[in-house]
CHARMM-style PDB file with segment names, atoms N, HN, CA, C and O in Angstrom:
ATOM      1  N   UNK     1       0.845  -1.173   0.000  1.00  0.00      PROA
ATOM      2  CA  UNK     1       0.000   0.000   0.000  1.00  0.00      PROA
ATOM      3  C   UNK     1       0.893   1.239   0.000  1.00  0.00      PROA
ATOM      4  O   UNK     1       1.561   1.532   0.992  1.00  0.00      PROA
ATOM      5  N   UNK     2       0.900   2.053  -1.255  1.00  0.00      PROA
ATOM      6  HN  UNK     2       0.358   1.815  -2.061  1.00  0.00      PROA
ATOM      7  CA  UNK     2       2.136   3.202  -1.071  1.00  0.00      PROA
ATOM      8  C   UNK     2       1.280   4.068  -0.540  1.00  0.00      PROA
ATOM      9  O   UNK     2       0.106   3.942  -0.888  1.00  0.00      PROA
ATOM     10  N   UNK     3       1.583   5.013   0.299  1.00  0.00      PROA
ATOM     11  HN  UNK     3       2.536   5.116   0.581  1.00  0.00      PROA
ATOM     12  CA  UNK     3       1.759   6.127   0.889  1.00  0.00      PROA
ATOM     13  C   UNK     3       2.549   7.774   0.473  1.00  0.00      PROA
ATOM     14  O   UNK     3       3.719   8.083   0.701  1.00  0.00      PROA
ATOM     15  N   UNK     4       1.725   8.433  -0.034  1.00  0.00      PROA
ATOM     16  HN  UNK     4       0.775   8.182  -0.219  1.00  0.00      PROA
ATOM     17  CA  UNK     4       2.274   9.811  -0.560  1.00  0.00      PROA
ATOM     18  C   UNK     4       2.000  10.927   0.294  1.00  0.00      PROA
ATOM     19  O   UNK     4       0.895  11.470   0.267  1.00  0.00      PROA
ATOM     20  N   UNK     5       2.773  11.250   0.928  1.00  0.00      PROA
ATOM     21  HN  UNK     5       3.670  10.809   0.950  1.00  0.00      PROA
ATOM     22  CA  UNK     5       2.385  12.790   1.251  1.00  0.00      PROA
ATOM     23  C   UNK     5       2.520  14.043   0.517  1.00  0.00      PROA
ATOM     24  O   UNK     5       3.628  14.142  -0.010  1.00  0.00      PROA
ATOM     25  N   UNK     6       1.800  14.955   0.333  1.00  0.00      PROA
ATOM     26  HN  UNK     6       0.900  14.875   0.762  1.00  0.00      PROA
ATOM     27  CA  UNK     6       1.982  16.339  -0.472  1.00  0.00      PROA
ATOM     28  C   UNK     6       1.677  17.047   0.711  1.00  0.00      PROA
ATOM     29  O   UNK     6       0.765  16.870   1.519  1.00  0.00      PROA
ATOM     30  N   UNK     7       3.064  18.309   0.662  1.00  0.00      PROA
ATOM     31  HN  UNK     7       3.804  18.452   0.005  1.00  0.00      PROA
ATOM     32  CA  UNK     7       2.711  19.327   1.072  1.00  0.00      PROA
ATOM     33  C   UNK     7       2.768  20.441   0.537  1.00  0.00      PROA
ATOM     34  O   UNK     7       3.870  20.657   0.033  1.00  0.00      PROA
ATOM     35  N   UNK     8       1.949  21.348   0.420  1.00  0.00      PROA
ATOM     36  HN  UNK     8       1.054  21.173   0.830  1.00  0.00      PROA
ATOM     37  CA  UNK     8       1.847  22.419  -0.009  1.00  0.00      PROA
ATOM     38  C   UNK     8       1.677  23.435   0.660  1.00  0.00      PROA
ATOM     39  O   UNK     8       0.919  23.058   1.554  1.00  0.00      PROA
ATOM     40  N   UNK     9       1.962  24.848   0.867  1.00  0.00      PROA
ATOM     41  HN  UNK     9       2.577  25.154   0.141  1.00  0.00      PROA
ATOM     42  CA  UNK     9       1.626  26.209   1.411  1.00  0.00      PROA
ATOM     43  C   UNK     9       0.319  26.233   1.147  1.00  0.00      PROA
ATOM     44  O   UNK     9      -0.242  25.811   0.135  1.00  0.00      PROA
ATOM     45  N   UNK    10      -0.307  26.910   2.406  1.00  0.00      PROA
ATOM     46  HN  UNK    10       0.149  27.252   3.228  1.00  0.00      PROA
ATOM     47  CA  UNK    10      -1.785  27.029   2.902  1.00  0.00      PROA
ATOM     48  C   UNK    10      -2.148  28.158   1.981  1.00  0.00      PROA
ATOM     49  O   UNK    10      -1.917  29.148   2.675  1.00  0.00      PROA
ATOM     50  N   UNK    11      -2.535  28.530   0.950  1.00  0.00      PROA
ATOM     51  HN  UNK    11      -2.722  27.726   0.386  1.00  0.00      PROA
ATOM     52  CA  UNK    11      -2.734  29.582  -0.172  1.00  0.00      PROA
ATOM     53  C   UNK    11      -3.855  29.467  -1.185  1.00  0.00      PROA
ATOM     54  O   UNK    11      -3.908  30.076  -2.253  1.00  0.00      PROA
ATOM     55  N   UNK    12      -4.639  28.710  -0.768  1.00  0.00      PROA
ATOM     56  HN  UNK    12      -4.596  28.216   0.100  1.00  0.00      PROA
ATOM     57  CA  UNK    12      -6.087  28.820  -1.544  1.00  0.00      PROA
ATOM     58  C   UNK    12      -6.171  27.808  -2.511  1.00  0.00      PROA
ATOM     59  O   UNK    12      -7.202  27.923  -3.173  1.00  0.00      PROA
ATOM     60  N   UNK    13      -5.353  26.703  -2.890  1.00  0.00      PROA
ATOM     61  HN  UNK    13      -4.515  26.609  -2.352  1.00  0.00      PROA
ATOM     62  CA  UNK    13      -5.511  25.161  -3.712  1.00  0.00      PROA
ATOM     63  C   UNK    13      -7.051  25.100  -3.494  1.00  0.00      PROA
ATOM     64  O   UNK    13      -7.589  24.947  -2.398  1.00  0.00      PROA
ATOM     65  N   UNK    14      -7.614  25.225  -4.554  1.00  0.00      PROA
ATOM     66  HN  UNK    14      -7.177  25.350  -5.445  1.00  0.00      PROA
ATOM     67  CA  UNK    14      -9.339  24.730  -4.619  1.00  0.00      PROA
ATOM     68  C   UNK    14      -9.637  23.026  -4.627  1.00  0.00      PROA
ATOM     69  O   UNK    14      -9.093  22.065  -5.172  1.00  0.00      PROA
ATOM     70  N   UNK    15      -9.977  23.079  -4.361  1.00  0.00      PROA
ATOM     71  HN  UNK    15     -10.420  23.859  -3.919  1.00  0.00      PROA
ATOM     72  CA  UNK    15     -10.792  21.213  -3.972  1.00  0.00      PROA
ATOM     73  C   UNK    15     -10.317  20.905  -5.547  1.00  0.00      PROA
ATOM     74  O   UNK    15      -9.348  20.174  -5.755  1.00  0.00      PROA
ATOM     75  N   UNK    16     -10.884  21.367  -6.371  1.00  0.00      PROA
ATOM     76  HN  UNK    16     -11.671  21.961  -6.202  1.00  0.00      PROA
ATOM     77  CA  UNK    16     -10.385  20.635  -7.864  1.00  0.00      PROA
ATOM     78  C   UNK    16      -8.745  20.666  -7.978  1.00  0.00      PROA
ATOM     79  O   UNK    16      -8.201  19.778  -8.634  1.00  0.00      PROA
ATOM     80  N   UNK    17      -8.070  21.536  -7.435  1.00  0.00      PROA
ATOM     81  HN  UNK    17      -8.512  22.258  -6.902  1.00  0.00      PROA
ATOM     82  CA  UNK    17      -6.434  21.134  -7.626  1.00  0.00      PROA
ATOM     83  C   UNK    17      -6.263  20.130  -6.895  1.00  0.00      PROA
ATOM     84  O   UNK    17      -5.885  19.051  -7.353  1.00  0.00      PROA
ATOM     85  N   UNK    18      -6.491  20.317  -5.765  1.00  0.00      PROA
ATOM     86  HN  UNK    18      -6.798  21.193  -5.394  1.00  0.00      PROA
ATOM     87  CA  UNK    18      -6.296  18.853  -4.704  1.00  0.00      PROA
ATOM     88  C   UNK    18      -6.767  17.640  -5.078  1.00  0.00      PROA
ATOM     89  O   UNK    18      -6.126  16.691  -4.625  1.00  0.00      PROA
ATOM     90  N   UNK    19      -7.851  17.339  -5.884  1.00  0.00      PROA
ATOM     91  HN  UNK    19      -8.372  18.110  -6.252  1.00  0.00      PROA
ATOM     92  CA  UNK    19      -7.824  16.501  -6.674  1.00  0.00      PROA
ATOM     93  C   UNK    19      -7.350  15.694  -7.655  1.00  0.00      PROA
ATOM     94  O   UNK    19      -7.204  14.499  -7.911  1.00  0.00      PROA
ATOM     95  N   UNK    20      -7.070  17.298  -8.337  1.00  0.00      PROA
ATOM     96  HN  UNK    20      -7.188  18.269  -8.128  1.00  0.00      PROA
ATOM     97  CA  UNK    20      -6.230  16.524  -9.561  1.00  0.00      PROA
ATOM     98  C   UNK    20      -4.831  16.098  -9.144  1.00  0.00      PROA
ATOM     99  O   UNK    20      -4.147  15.382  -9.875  1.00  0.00      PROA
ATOM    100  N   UNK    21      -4.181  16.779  -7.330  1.00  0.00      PROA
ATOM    101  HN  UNK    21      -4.736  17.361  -6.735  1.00  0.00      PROA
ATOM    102  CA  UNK    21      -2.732  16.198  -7.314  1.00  0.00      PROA
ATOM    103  C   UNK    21      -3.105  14.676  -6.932  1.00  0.00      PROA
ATOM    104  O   UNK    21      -2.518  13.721  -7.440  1.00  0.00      PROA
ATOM    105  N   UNK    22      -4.348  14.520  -5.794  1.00  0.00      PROA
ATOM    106  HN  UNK    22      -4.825  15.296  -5.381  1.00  0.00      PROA
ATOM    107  CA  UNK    22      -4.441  13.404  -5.985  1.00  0.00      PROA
ATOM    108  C   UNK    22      -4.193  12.194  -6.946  1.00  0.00      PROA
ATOM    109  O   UNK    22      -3.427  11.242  -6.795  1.00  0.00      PROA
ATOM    110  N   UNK    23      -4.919  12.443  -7.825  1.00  0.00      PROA
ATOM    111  HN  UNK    23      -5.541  13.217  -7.948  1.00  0.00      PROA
ATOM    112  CA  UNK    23      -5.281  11.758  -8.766  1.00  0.00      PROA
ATOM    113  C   UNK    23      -3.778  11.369 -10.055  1.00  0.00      PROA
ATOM    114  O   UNK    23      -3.470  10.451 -10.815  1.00  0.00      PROA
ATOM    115  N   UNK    24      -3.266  12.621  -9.677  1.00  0.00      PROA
ATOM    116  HN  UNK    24      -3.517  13.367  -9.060  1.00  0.00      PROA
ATOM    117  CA  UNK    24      -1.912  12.288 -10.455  1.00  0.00      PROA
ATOM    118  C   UNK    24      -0.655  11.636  -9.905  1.00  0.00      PROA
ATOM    119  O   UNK    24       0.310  11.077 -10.427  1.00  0.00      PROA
ATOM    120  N   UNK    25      -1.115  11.983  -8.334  1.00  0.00      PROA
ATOM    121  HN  UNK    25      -1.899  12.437  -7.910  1.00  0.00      PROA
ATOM    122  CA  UNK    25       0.166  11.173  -7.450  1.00  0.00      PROA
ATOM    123  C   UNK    25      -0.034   9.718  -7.799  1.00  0.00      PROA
ATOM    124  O   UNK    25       0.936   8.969  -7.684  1.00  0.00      PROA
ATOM    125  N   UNK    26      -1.240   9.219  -8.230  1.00  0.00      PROA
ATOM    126  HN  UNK    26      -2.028   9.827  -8.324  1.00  0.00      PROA
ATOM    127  CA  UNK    26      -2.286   7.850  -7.972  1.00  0.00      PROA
ATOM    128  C   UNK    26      -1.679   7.257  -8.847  1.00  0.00      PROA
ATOM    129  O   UNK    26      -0.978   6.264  -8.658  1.00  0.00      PROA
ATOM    130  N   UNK    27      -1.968   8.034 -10.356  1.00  0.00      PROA
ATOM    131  HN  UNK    27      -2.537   8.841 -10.509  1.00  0.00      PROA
ATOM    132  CA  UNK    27      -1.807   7.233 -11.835  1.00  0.00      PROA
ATOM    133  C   UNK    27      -0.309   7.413 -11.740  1.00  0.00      PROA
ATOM    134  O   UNK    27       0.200   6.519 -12.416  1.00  0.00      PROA
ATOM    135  N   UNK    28       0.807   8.339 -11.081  1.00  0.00      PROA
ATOM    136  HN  UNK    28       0.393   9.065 -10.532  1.00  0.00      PROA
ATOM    137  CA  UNK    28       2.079   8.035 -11.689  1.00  0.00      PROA
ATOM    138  C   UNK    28       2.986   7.024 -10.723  1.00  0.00      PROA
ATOM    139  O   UNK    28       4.182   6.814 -10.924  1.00  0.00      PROA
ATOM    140  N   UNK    29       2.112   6.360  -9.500  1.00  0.00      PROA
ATOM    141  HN  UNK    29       1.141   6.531  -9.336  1.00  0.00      PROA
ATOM    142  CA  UNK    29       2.794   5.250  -8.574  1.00  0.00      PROA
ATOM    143  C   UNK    29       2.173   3.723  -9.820  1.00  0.00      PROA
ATOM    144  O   UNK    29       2.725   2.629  -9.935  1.00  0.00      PROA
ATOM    145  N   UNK    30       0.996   4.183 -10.510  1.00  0.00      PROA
ATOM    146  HN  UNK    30       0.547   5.072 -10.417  1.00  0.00      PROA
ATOM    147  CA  UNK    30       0.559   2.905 -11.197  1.00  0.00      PROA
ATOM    148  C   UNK    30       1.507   2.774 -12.658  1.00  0.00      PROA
ATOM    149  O   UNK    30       1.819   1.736 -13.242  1.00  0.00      PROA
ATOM    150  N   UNK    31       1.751   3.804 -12.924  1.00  0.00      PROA
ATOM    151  HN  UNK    31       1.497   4.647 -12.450  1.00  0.00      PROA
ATOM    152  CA  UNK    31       1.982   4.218 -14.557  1.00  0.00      PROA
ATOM    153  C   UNK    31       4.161   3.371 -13.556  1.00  0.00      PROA
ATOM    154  O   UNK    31       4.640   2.240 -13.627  1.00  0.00      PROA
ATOM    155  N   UNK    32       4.577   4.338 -13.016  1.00  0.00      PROA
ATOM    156  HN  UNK    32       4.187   5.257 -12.958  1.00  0.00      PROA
ATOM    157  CA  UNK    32       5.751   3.987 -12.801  1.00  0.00      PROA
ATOM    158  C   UNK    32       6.410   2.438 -12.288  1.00  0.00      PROA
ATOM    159  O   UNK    32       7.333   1.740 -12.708  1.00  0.00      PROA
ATOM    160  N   UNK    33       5.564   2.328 -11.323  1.00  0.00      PROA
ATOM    161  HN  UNK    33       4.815   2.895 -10.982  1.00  0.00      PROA
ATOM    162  CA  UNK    33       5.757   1.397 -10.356  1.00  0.00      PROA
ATOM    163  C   UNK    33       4.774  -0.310 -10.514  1.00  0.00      PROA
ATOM    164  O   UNK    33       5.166  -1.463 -10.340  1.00  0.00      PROA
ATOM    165  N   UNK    34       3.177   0.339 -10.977  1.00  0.00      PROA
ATOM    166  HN  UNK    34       2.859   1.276 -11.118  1.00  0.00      PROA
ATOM    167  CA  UNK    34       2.900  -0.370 -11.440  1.00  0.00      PROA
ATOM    168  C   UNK    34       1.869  -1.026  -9.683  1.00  0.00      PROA
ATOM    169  O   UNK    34       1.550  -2.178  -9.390  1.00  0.00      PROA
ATOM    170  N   UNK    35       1.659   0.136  -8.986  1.00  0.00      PROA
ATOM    171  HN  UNK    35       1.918   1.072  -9.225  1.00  0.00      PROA
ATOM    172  CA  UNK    35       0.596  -0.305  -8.163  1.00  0.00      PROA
ATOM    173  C   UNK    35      -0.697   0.111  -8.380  1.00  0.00      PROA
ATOM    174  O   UNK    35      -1.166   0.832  -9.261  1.00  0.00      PROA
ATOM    175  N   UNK    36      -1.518  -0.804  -6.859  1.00  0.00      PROA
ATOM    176  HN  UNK    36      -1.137  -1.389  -6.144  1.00  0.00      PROA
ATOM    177  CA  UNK    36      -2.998  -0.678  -7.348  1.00  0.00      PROA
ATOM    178  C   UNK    36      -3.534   0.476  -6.896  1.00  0.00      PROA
ATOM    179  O   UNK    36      -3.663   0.600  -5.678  1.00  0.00      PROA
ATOM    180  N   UNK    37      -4.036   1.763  -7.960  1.00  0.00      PROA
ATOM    181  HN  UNK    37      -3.931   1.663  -8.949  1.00  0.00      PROA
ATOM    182  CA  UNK    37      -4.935   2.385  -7.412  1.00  0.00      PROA
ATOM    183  C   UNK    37      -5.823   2.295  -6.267  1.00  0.00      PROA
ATOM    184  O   UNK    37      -6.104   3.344  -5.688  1.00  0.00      PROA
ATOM    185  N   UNK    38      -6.313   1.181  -5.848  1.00  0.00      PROA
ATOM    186  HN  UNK    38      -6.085   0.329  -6.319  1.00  0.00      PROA
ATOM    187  CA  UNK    38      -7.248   1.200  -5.069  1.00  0.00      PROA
ATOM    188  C   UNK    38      -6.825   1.150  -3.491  1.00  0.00      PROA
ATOM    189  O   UNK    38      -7.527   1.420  -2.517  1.00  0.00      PROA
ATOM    190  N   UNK    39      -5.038   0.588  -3.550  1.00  0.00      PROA
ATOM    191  HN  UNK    39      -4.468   0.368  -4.342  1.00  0.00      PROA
ATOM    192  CA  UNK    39      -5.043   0.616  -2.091  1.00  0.00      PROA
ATOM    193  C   UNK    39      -3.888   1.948  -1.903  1.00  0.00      PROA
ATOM    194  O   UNK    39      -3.471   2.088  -0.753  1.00  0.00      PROA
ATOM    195  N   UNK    40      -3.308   3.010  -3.054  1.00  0.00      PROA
ATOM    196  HN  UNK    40      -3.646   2.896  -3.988  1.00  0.00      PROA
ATOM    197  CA  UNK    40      -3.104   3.907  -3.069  1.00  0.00      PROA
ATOM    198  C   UNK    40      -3.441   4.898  -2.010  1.00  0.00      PROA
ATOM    199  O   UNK    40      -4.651   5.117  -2.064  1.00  0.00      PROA
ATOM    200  N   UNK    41      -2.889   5.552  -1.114  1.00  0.00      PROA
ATOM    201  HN  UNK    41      -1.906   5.373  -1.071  1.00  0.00      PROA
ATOM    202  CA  UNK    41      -3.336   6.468   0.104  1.00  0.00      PROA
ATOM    203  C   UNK    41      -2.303   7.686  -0.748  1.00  0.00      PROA
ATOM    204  O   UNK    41      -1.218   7.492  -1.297  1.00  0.00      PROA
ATOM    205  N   UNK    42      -2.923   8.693  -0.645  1.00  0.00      PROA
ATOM    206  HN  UNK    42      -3.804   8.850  -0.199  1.00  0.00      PROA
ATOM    207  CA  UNK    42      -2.423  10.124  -0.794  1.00  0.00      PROA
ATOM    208  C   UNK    42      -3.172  11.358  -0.088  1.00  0.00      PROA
ATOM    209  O   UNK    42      -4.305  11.731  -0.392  1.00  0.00      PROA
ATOM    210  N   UNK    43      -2.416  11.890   0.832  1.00  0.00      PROA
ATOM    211  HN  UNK    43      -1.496  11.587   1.078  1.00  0.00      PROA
ATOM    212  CA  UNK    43      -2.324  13.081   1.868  1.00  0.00      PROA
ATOM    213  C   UNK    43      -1.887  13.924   1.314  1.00  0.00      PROA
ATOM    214  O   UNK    43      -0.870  13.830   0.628  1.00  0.00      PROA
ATOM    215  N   UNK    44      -2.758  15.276   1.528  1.00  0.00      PROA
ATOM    216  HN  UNK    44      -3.585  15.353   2.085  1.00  0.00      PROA
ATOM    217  CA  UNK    44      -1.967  16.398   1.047  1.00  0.00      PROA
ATOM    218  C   UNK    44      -2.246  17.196   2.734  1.00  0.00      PROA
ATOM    219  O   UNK    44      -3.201  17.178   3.511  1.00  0.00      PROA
ATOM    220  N   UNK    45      -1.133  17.729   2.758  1.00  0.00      PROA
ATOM    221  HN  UNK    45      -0.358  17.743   2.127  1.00  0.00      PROA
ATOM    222  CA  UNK    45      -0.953  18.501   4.045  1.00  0.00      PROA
ATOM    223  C   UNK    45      -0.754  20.049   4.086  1.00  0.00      PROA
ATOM    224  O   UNK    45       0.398  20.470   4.193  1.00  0.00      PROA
ATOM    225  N   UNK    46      -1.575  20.738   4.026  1.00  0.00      PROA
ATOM    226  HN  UNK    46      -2.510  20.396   3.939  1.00  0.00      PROA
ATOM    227  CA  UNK    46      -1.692  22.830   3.907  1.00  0.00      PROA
ATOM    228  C   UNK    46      -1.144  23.358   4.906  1.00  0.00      PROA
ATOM    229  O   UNK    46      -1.826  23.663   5.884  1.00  0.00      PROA
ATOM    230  N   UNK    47       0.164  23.570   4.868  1.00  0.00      PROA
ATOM    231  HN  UNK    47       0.719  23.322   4.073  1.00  0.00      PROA
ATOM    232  CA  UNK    47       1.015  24.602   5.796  1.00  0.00      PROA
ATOM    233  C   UNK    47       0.589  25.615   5.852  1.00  0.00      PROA
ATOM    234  O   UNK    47      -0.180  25.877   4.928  1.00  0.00      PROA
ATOM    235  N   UNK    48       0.751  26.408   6.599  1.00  0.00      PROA
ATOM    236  HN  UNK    48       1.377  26.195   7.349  1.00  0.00      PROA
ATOM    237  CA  UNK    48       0.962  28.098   7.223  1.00  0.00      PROA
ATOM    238  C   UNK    48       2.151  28.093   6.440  1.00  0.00      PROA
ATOM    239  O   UNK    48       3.064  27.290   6.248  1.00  0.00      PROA
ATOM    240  N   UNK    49       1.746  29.671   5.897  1.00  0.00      PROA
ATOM    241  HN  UNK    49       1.004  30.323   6.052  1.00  0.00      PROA
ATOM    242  CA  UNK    49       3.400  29.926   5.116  1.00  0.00      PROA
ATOM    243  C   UNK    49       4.034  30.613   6.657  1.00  0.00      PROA
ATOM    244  O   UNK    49       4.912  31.296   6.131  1.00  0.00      PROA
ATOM    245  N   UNK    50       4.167  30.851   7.913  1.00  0.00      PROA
ATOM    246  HN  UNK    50       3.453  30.295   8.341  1.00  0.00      PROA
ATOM    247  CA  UNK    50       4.109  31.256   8.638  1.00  0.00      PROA
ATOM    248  C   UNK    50       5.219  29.921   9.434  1.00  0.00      PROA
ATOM    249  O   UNK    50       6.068  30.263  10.258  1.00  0.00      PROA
ATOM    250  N   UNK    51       5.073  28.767   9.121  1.00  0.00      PROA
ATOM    251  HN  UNK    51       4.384  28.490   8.452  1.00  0.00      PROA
ATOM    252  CA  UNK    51       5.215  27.650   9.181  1.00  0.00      PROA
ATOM    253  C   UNK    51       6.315  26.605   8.439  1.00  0.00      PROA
ATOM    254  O   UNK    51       6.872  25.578   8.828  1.00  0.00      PROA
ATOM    255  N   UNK    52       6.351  27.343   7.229  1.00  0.00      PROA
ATOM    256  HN  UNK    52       5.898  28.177   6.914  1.00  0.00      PROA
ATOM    257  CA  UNK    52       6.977  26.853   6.238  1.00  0.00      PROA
ATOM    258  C   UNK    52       8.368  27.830   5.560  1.00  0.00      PROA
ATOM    259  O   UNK    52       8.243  28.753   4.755  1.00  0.00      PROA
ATOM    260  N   UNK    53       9.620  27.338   6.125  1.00  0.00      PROA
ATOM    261  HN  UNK    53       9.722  26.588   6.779  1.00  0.00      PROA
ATOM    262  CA  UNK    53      10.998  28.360   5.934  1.00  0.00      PROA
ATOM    263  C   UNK    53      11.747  27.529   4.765  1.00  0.00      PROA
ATOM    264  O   UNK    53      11.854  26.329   4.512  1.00  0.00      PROA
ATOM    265  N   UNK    54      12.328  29.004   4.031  1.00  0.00      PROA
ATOM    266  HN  UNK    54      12.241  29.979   4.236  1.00  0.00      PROA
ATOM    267  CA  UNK    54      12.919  28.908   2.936  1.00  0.00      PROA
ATOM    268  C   UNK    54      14.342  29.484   3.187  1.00  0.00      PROA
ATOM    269  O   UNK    54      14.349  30.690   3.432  1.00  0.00      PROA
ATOM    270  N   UNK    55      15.259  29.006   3.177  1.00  0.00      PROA
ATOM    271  HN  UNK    55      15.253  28.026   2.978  1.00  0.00      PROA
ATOM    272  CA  UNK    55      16.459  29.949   3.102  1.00  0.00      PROA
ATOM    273  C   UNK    55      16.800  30.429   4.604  1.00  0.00      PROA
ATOM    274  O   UNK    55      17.631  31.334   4.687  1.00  0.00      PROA
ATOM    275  N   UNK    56      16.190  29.866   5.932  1.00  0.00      PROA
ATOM    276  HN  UNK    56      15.515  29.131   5.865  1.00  0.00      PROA
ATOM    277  CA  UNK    56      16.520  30.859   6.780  1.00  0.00      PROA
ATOM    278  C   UNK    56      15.275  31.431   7.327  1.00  0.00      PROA
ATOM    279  O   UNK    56      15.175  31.695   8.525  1.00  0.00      PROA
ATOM    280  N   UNK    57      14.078  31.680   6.261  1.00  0.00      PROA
ATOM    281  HN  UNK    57      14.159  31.465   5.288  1.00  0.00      PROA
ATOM    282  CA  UNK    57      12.877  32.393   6.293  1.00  0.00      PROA
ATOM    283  C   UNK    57      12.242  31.972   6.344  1.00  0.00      PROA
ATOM    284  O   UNK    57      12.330  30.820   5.921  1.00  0.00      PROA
ATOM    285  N   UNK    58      10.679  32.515   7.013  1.00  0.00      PROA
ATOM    286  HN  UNK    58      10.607  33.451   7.357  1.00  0.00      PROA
ATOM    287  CA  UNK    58       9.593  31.709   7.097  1.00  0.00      PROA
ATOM    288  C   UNK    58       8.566  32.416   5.302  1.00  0.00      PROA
ATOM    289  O   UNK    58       8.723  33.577   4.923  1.00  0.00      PROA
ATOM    290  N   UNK    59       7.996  31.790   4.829  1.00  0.00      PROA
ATOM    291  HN  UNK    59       7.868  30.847   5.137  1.00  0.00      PROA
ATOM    292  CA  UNK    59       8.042  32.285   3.660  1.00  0.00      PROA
ATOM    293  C   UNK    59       6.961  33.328   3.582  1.00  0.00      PROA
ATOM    294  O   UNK    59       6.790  33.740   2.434  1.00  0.00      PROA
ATOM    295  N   UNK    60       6.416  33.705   4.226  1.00  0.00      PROA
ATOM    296  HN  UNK    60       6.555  33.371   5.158  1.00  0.00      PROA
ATOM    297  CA  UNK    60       5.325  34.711   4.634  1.00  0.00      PROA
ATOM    298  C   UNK    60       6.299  36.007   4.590  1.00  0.00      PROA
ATOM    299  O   UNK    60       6.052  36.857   3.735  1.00  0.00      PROA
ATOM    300  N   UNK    61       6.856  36.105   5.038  1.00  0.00      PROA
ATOM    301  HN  UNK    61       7.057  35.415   5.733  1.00  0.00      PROA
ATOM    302  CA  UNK    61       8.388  36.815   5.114  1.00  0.00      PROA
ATOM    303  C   UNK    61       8.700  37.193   3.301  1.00  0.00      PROA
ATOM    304  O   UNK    61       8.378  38.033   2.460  1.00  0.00      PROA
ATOM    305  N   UNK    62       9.581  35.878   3.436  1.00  0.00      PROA
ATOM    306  HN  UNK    62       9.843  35.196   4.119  1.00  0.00      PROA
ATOM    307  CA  UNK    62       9.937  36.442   1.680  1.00  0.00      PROA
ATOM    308  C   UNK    62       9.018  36.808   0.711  1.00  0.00      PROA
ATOM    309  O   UNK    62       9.378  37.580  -0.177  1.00  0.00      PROA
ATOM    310  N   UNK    63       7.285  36.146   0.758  1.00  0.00      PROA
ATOM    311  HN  UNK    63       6.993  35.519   1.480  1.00  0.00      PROA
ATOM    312  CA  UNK    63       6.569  36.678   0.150  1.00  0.00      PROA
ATOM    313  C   UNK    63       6.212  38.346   0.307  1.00  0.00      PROA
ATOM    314  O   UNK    63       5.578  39.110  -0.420  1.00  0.00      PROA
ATOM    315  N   UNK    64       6.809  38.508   1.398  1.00  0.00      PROA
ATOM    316  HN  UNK    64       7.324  37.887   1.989  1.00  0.00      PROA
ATOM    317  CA  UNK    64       6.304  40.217   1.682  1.00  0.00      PROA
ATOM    318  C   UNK    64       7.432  41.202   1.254  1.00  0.00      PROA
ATOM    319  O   UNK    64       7.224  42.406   1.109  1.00  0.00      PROA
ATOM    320  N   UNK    65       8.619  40.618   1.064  1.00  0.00      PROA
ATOM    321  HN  UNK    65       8.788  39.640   1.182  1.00  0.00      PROA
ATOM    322  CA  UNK    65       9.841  41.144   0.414  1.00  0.00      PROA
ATOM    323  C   UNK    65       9.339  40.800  -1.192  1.00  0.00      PROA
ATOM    324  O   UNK    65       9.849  41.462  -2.096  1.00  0.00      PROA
ATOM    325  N   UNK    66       8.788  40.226  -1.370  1.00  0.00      PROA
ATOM    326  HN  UNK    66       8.374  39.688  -0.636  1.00  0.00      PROA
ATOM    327  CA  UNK    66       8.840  39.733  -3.440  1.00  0.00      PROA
ATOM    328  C   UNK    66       9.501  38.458  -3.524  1.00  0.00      PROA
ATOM    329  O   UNK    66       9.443  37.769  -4.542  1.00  0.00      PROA
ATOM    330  N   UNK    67      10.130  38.119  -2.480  1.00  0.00      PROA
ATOM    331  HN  UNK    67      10.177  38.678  -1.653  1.00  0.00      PROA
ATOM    332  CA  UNK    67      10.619  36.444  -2.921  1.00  0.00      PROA
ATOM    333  C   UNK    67      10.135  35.397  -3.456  1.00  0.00      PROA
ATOM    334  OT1 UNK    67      10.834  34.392  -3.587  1.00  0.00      PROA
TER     335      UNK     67
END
């Protein structure tokens, strides 16, 4: 049973993106690897950019500089 986590910055991903990463994490463990969709688990996890450091920075930060 593979196991994927996605994380992404907490920034407004609409239910249809989260889907479609779903759905693509799904088909490229089957397409690559050659497992079963059905016992496929994929998590996506929405950080706080507040939460989430780049460089040193928390990226809430560099987003407010233009980074």
């Amino acid at each position: 049973m593979p196991y994927v986590n996605i994380k992404i910055t907490r920034e407004g991903a609409s239910a249809e993106q989260k889907a479609r990463l779903i759905q693509g994490a799904t088909q490229l463990l089957v397409d690559v690897l050659g497992k079963n969709p059905a016992t496929t688990v994929v998590v996506i996890d929405e950080v706080e950019t507040d939460n989430w450091g780049i460089g040193g920075e928390a990226v809430s930060q560099r987003r407010k500089k233009g980074l």
